[in-house]
ROKE-415717 format. One line per 8 residues: number of its first residue (from 0); their letters; for each residue z, y, x of C-alpha. Coordinates in nm, 2 decimals, padded with zeros to 4 digits. Each point is the difference from the previous one (the first is absolute). Layout:
NUM> A> Z/Y/X  ...
***
This chain:
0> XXXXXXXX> 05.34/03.06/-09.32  00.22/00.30/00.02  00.34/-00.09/00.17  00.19/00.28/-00.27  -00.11/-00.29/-00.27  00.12/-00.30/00.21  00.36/-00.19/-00.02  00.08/-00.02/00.40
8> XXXXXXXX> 00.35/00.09/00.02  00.02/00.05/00.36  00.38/-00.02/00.17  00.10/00.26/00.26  00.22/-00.28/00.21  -00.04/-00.36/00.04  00.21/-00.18/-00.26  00.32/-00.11/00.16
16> XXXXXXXX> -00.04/-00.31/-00.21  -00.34/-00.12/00.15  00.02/-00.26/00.32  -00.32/-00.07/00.13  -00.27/00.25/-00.02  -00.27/-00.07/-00.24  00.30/00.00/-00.27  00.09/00.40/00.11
24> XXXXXXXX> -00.32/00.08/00.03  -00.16/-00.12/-00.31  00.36/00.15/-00.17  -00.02/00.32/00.18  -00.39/00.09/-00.04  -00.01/-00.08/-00.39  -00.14/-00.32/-00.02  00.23/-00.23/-00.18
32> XXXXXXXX> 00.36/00.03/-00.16  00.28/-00.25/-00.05  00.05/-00.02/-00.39  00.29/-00.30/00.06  00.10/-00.25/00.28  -00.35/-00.15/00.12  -00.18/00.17/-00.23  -00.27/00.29/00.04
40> XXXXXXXX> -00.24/00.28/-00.15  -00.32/-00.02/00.18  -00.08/00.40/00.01  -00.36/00.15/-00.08  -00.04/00.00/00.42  00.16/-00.39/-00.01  -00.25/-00.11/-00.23  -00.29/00.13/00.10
48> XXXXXXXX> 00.06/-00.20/00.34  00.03/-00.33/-00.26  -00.32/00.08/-00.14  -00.18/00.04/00.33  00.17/-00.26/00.14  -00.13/-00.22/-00.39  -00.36/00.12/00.09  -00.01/-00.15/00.32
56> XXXXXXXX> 00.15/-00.35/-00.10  -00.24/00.02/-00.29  -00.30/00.02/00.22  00.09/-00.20/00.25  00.16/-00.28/-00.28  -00.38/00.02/-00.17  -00.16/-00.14/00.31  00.18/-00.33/-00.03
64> XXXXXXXX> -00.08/-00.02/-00.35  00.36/00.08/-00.09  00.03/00.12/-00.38  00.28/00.20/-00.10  00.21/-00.03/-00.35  00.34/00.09/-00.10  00.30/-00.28/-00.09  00.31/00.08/-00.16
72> XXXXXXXX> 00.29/00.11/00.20  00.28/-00.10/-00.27  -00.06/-00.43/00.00  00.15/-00.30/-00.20  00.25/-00.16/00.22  -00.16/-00.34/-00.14  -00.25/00.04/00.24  00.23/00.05/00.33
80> XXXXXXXX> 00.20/-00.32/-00.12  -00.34/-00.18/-00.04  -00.09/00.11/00.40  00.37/-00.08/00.07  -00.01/00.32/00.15  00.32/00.15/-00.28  00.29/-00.17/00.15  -00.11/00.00/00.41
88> XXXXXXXX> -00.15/00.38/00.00  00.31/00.15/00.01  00.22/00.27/-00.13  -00.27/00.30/00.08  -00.15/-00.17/-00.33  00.04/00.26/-00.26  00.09/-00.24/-00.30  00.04/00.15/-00.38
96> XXXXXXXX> -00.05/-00.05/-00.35  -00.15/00.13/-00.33  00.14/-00.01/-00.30  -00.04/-00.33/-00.05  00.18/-00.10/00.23  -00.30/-00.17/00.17  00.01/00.04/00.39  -00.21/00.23/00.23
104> XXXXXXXX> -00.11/00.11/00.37  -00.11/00.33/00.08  -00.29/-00.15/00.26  00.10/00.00/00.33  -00.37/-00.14/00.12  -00.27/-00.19/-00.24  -00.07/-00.34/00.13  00.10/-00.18/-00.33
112> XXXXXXXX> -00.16/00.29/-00.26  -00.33/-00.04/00.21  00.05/-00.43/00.01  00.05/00.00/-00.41  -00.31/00.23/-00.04  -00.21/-00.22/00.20  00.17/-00.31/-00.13  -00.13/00.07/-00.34
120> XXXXXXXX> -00.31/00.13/00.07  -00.18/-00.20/00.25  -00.08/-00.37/-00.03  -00.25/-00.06/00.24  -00.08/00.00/00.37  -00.31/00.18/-00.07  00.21/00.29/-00.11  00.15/00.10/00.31
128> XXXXXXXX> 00.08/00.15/00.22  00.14/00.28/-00.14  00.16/00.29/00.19  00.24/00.27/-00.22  00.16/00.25/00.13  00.26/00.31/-00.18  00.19/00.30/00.11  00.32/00.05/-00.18
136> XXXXXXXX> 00.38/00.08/00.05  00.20/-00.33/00.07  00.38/-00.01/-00.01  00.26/-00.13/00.22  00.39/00.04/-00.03  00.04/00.05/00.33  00.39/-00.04/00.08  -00.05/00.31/00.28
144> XXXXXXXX> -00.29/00.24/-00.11  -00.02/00.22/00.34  -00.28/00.22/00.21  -00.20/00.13/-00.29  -00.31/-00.17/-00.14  00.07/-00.28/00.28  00.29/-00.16/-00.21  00.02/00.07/-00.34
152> XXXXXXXX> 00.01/-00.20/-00.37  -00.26/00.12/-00.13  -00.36/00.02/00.25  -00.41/00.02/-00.06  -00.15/-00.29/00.10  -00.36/-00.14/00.04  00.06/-00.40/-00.09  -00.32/-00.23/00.00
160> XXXXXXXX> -00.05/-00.33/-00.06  -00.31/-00.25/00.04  -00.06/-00.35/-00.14  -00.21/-00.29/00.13  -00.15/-00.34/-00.07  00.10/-00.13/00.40  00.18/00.16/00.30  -00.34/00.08/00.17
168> XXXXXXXX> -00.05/00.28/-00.30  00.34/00.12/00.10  -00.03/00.02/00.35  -00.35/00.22/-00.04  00.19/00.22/-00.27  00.30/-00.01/00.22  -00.20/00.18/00.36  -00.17/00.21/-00.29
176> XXXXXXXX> 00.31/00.16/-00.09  00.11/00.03/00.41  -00.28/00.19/00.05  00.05/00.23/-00.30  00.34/00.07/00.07  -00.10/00.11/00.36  -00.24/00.22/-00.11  00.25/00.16/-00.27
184> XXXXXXXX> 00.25/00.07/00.23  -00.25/00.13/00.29  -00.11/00.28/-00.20  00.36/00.03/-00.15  -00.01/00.18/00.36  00.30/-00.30/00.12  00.05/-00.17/00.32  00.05/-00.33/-00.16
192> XXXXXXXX> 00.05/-00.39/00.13  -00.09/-00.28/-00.20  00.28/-00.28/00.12  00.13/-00.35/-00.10  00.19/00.01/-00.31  00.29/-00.16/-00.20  -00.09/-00.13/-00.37  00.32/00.06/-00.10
200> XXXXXXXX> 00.04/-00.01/-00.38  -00.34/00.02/-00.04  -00.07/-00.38/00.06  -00.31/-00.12/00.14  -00.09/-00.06/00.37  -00.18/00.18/00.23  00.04/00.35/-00.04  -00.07/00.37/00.21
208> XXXXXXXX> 00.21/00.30/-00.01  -00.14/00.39/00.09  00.29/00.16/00.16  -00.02/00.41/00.05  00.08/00.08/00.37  00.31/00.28/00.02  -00.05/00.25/00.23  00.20/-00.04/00.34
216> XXXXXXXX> 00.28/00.25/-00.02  -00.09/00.09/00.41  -00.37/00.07/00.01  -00.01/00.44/-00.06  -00.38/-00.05/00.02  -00.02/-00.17/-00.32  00.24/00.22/-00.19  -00.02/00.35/00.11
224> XXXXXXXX> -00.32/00.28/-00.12  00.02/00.33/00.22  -00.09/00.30/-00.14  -00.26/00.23/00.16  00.26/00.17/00.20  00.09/-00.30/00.25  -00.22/-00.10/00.24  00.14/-00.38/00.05
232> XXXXXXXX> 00.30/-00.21/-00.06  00.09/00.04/00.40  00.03/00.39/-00.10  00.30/-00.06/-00.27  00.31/00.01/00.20  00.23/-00.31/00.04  00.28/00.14/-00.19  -00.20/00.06/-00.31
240> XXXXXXXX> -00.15/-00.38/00.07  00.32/-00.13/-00.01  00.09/00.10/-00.31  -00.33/-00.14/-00.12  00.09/-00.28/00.10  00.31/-00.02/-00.17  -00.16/00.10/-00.32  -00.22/-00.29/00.00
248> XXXXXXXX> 00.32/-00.23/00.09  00.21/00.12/-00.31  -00.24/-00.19/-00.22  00.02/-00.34/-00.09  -00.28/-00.22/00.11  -00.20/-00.10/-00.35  -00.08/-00.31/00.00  00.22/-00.37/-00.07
256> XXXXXXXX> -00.21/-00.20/00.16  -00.07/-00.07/00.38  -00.40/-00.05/00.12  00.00/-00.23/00.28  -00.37/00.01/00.16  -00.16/-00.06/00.30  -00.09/00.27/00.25  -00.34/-00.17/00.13
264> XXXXXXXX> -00.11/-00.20/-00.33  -00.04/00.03/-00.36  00.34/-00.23/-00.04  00.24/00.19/-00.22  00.29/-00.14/-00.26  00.30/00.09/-00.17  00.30/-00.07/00.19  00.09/-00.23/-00.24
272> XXXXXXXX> -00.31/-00.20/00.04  -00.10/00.08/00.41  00.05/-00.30/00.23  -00.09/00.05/00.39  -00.14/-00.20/00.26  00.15/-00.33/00.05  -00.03/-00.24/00.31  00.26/-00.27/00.03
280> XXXXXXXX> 00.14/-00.07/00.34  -00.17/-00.28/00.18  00.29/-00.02/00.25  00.20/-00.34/00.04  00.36/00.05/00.06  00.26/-00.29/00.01  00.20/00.00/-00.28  00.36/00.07/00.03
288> XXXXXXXX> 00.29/-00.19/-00.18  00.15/00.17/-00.29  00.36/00.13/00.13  00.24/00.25/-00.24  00.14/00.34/00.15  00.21/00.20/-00.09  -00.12/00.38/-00.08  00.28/00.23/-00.11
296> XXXXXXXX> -00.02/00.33/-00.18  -00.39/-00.05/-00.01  -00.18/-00.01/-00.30  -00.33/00.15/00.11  -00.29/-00.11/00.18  00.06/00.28/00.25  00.33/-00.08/00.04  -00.08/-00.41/-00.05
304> XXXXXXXX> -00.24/00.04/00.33  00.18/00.24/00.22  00.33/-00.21/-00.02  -00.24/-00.30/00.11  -00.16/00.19/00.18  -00.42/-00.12/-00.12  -00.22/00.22/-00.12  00.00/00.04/-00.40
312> XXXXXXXX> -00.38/-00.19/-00.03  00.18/-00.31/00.12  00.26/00.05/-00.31  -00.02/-00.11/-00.35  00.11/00.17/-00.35  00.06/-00.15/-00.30  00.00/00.13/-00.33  00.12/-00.08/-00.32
320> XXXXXXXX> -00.23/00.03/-00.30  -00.05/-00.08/-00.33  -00.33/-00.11/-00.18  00.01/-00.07/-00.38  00.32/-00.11/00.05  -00.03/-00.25/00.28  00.19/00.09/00.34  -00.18/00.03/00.32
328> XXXXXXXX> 00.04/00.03/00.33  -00.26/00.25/00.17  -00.06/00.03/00.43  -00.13/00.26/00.13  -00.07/00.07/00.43  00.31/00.22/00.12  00.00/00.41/-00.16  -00.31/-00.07/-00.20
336> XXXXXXXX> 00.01/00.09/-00.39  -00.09/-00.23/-00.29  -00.31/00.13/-00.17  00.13/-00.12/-00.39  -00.34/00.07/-00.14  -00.18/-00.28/00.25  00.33/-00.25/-00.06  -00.04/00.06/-00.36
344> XXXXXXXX> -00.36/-00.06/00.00  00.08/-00.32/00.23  00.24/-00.16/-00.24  -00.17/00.06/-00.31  00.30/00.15/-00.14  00.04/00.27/-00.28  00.26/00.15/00.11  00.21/-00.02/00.36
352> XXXXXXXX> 00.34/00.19/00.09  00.23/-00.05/00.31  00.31/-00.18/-00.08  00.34/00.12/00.01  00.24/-00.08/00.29  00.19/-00.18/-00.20  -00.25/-00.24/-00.07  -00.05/-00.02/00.36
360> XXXXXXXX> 00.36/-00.09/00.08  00.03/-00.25/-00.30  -00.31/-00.15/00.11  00.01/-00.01/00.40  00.35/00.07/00.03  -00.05/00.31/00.22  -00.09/00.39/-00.05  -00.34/00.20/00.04
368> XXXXXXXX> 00.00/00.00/00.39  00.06/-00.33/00.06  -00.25/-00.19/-00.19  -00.25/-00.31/00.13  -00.25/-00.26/-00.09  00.14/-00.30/00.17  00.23/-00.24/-00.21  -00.10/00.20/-00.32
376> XXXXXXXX> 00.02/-00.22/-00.35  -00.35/-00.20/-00.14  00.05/00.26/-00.25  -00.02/00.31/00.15  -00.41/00.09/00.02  -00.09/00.10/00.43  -00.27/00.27/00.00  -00.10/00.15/00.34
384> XXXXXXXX> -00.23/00.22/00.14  -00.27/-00.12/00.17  00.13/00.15/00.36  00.31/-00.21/-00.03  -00.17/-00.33/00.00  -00.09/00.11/00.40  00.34/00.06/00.09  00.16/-00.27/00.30
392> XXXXXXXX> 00.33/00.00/00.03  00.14/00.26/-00.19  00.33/00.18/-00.11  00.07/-00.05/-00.43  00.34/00.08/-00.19  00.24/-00.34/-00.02  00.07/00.08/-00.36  00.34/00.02/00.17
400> XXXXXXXX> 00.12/00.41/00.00  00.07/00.08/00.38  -00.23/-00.30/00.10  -00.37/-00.02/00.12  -00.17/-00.34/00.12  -00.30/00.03/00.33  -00.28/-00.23/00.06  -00.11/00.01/-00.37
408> XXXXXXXX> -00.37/-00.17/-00.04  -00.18/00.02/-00.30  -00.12/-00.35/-00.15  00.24/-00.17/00.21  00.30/00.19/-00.11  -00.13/00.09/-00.37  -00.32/00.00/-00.23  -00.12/00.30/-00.18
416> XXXXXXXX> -00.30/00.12/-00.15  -00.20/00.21/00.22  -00.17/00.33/-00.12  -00.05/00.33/00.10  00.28/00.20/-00.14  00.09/00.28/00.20  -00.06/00.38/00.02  -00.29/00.08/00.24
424> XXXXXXXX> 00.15/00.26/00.22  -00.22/00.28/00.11  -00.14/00.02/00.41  -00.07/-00.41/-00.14  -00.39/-00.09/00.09  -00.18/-00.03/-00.30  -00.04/-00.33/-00.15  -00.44/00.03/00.09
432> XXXXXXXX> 00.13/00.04/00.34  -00.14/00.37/00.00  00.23/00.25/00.08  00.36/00.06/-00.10  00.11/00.10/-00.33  00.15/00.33/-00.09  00.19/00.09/-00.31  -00.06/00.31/-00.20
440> XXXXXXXX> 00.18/00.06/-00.37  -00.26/-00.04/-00.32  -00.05/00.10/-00.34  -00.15/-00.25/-00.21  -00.30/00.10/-00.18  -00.15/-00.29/-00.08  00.03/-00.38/-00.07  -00.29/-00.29/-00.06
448> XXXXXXXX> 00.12/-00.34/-00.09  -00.19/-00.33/-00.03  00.20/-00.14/-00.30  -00.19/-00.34/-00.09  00.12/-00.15/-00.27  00.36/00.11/-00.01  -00.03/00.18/-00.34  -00.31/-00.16/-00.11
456> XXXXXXXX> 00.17/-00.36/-00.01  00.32/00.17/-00.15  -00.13/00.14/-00.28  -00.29/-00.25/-00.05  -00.30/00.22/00.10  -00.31/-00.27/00.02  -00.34/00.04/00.00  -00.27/-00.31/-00.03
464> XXXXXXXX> -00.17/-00.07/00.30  -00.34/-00.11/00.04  00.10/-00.33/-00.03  00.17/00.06/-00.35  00.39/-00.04/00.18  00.26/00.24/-00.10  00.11/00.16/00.34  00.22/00.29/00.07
472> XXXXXXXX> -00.14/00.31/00.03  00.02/00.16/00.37  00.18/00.31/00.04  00.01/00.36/00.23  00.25/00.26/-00.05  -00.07/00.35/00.19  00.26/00.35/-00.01  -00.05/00.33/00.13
480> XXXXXXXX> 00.32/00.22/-00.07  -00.16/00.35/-00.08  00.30/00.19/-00.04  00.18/-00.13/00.32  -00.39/00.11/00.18  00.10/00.36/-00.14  00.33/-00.05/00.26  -00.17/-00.19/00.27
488> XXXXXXXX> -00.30/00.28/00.01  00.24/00.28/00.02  00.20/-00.20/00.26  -00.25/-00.03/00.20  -00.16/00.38/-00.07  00.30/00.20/00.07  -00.01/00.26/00.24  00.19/00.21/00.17
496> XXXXXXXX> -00.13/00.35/00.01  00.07/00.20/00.30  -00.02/00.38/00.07  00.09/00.28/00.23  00.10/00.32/-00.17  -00.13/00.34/00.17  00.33/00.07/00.16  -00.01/-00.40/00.20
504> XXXXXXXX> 00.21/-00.17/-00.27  -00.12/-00.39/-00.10  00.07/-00.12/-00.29  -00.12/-00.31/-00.19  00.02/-00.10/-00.37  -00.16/-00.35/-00.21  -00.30/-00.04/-00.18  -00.25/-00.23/-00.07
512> XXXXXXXX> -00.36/-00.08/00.14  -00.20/-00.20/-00.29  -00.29/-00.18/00.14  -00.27/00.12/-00.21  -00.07/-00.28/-00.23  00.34/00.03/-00.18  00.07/00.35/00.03  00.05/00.16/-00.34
520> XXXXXXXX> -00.20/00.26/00.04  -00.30/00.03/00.32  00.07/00.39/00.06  00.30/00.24/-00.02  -00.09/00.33/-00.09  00.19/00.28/00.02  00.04/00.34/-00.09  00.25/00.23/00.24
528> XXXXXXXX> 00.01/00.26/-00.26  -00.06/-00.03/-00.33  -00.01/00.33/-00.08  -00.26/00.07/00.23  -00.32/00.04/-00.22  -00.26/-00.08/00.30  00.20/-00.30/00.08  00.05/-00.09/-00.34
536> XXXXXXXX> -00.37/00.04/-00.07  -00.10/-00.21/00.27  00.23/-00.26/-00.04  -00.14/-00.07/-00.31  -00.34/-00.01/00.13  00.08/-00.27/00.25  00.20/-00.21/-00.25  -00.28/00.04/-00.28
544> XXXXXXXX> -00.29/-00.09/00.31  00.21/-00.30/00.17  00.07/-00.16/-00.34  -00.37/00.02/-00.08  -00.04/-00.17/00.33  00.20/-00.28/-00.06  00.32/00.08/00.17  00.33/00.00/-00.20
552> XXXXXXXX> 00.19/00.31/00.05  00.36/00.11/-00.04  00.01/00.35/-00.02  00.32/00.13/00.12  -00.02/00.35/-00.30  00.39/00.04/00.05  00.16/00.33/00.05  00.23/-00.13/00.22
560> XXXXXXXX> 00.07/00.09/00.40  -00.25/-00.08/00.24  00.21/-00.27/00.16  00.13/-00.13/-00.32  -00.37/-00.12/-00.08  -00.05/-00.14/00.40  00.32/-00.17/-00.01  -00.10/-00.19/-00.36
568> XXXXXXXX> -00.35/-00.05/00.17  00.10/-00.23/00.30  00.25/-00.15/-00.25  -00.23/-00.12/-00.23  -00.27/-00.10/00.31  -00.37/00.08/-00.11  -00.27/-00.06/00.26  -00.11/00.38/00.02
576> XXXXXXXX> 00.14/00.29/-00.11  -00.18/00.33/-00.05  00.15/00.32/00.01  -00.13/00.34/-00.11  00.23/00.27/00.13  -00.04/00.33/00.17  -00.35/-00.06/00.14  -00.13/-00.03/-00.39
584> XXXXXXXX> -00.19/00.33/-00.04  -00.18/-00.15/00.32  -00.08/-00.31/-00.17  00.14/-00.18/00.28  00.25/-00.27/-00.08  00.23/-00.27/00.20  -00.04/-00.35/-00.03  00.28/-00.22/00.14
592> XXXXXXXX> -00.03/-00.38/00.10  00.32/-00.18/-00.12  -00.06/-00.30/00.22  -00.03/00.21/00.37  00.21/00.32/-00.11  -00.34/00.18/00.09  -00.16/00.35/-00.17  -00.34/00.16/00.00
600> XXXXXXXX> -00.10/00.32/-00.15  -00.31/-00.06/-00.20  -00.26/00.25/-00.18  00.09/-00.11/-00.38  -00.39/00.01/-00.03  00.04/-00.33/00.27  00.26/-00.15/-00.12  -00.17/-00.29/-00.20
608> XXXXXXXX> -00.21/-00.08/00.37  00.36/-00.03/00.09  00.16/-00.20/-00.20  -00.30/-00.24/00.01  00.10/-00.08/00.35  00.33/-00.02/-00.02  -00.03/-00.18/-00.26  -00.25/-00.25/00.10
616> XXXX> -00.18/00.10/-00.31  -00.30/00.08/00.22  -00.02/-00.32/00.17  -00.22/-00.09/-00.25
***
């Protein structure tokens, strides 16, 4: 493909707009383009990563016996209120109507499409399982649409769905899919974790998401390529590495989710989900009688435990929350944080928000600060973490402001419900008892449910079993976001490219590094001058030779400067590049390894031998 025939509208600078760097990247080397707030072009280079990226879920999707078809993406709101799903999903439903005035989604996901089409079509155990799958754009109006194709309203997704007579079909179906998804995202060319996830809106129980690790900010190793003219990264001079350094600081990490995992096992969760290693005191200690202090001016734990002068794990804090309207009283173990996702999960409730202060005050009679479980009314719920049932003797807010009481024992001074609650901080051991867990920031790439019968008994989804019965039919759900890959690959892939100038000058400038599998195109090939006949001639040689090979080519048949066309090259991050240039009328050409920064001159008569192992095309 010649590059003079190609949209890639290539920037000089870094959009100003852009905060993390897969965003400035993909803006700056031509691959997509905002058309409104959260909504993009995918460019020729864009797509042709989609389709790559299609090809691989396709073959990988056809060993489970996955089918792909294609739903609608504008739905009858009749089916959401059917699900229930219409009044709880939220206000990133896009809602509108036709003419008729008869009410509308645009799809934000496909569980109740797929769960009408098997609904009416299949009456019988006999006929499942069944495993569909589709990749289409899904839409979302997010509130906040930010860091490129990682938060927008409109996205490509893969969504997939399999039905079964009995859970044992689901869970087969279920590590089917796991395995699938691994494979996907291996030769995606990501380091990946597969953690404990949150259902979220999505219903269902058990469920696994795929989290894309970012890149830490400190490690030069992983980010910078040297050109041929430095030896090593000891050689570039500390000045120059600092403002490296601060290069890679002035982006924003991508990523809204935290990876908690373990640094000896296979444990890994979302922060929202991660617990840690839990062994309750065995120590006896005589319990003390209950006696009220005063504790002015302090109002934080900090502040609570040096006045008292105990250490903040022998402290309680209570929260005010409220869950579907009922008011609740939540303890936590001195400074740590309330997970909401795990208390959320724990109550059962659809939706949970802290209460006001003024609540607090009509309620206990006392400020934020101040607050306790002991003497609380019969109608105030008492959740507490699990680590606050092991507490002797402890320090807890008087519901009097200024006031504290000691010698607080739980059970004998109030009853709660016990539960772990609390945000697993990270240095914790992991909860296998296998090393300690370490946090890294994520990009979620993928999410598998189990989902039961949620929709299924909903929506009246039966099939007869082999007794004749009417049961509901058993359900998996499975997403892969493919545009939000396109950000997490380049995330992951961008590089720093480093060089000295002949007169001892560094300099440094973005691009990107595609693992092979995704790049648009395997080989850049370039022509320094186009008006060069011999180059031109043999240029057109190699392309016409290497496409005949198999290899997909961008030729690079712009009369533009020389560094123009190496600049747009590591922007747009092919695996090779090729360049014919002064040594032409030699036949000799360079050939340039994105990945490592290095070249070889190669006889062009040699240069399919080449490619073949750098390639790995000769492994075979």
């Amino acid at each position: 493909m010649k590059q003079s025939k190609m949209l890639i509208p290539t920037l000089r600078e870094m959009p100003s707009d852009a905060q993390v760097i897969s965003h400035a990247l993909m803006l700056r080397a031509g691959y997509v383009r905002q058309i409104s707030a959260g909504i993009y072009a995918y460019l020729p280079l864009a797509n042709r990563v989609i389709e790559k990226l299609k090809a691989i879920m396709h073959e990988e999707f056809a060993k489970i016996n996955a089918v792909e078809m294609l739903a609608p993406a504008l739905l009858t709101a009749d089916l959401w209120r059917e699900s229930g799903r219409y009044e709880t999903y939220g206000d990133d439903l896009y809602k509108l109507q036709n003419r008729d005035q008869s009410d509308f989604i645009l799809g934000p996901t496909h569980e109740e499409t797929l769960t009408t089409l098997i609904r009416d079509a299949v009456k019988s155990y006999k006929q499942l399982p069944l495993n569909l799958y589709q990749i289409q754009p899904k839409y979302r109006d997010e509130k906040r649409p930010r860091n490129g194709l990682l938060r927008t309203r409109e996205f490509i997704m893969k969504d997939g769905y399999s039905f079964h007579a009995d859970y044992a079909g689901l869970d087969v179906t279920y590590e089917d899919y796991r395995k699938a998804y691994e494979a996907i995202f291996r030769r995606a060319g990501l380091d990946f974790k597969g953690i404990i996830g949150d259902g979220g809106a999505m219903g269902g129980k058990d469920s696994q998401e795929f989290m894309a690790i970012t890149p830490d900010r400190t490690d030069l190793g992983h980010w910078l390529v040297l050109d041929k003219s430095i030896a090593s990264l000891e050689e570039i001079p500390e000045a120059v590495l600092a403002d490296i350094r601060a290069e890679l600081q002035s982006w924003l990490v991508a990523g809204e989710d935290t990876v908690v995992y373990s640094d000896k096992s296979g444990y890994a969760a979302n922060l929202e989900m991660a617990t840690s290693e839990y062994k309750p005191s065995t120590k006896v200690a005589v319990q003390e009688a209950v006696e009220r202090v005063t504790t002015p001016d302090c109002k934080t734990i900090d502040e609570v435990a040096a006045f008292l002068q105990v250490p903040e794990e022998q402290t309680i804090k209570t929260l005010l929350f409220r869950a579907d309207d009922e008011l609740l009283a939540v303890l936590l173990v001195g400074n740590d944080q309330v997970n909401t996702v795990k208390l959320k999960n724990f109550l059962r409730a659809d939706f949970l928000e802290p209460a006001s202060e003024a609540e607090a005050r009509e309620l206990f009679g006392a400020g934020f600060g101040s607050l306790g479980p002991v003497g609380l009314p019969d109608s105030v719920k008492l959740v507490a973490d699990r680590r606050v049932e092991a507490l002797t003797n402890a320090v807890a807010g008087a519901n009097t402001d200024g006031y504290h009481l000691t010698g607080v024992n739980p059970e004998r001074d109030f009853t709660a419900d016990y539960a772990d609650i609390r945000e697993v901080r990270e240095g914790e051991v992991s909860p296998d008892g296998q090393g300690i867990l370490k946090f890294a920031r994520g990009i979620e790439i993928g999410h598998i449910f189990k989902l039961g019968t949620r929709y299924s008994e909903s929506m009246g989804a039966t099939v007869l079993d082999e007794n004749g019965r009417a049961v509901p039919i058993v359900m998996g759900s499975y997403g892969i976001g493919v545009s939000r890959i396109l950000s997490a690959v380049i995330e992951q892939h961008a590089r720093l490219f480093v060089s000295k100038t002949p007169k001892g000058d560094y300099r440094y400038s973005w691009g990107i590094n595609f693992p092979k599998e995704l790049a648009p195109y395997d080989i850049h090939l370039i022509t320094v001058n186009v008006k060069d006949e011999q180059a031109s001639a043999l240029t057109a040689k190699i392309e016409r030779d290497l496409q005949e090979q198999g290899y997909q080519v961008l030729t690079d048949d712009r009369n533009e400067r020389v560094g123009s066309k190496f600049s747009d090259s590591d922007l747009i991050g092919l695996p090779i590049r090729v360049t014919v240039g002064k040594k032409a009328a030699e036949g000799i050409v360079e050939v340039k390894i994105k990945a490592t920064g290095d070249t070889i001159e190669v006889n062009a008569e040699n240069l399919s031998e080449t490619l073949g192992i750098l390639t790995d095309r000769n492994a075979d």
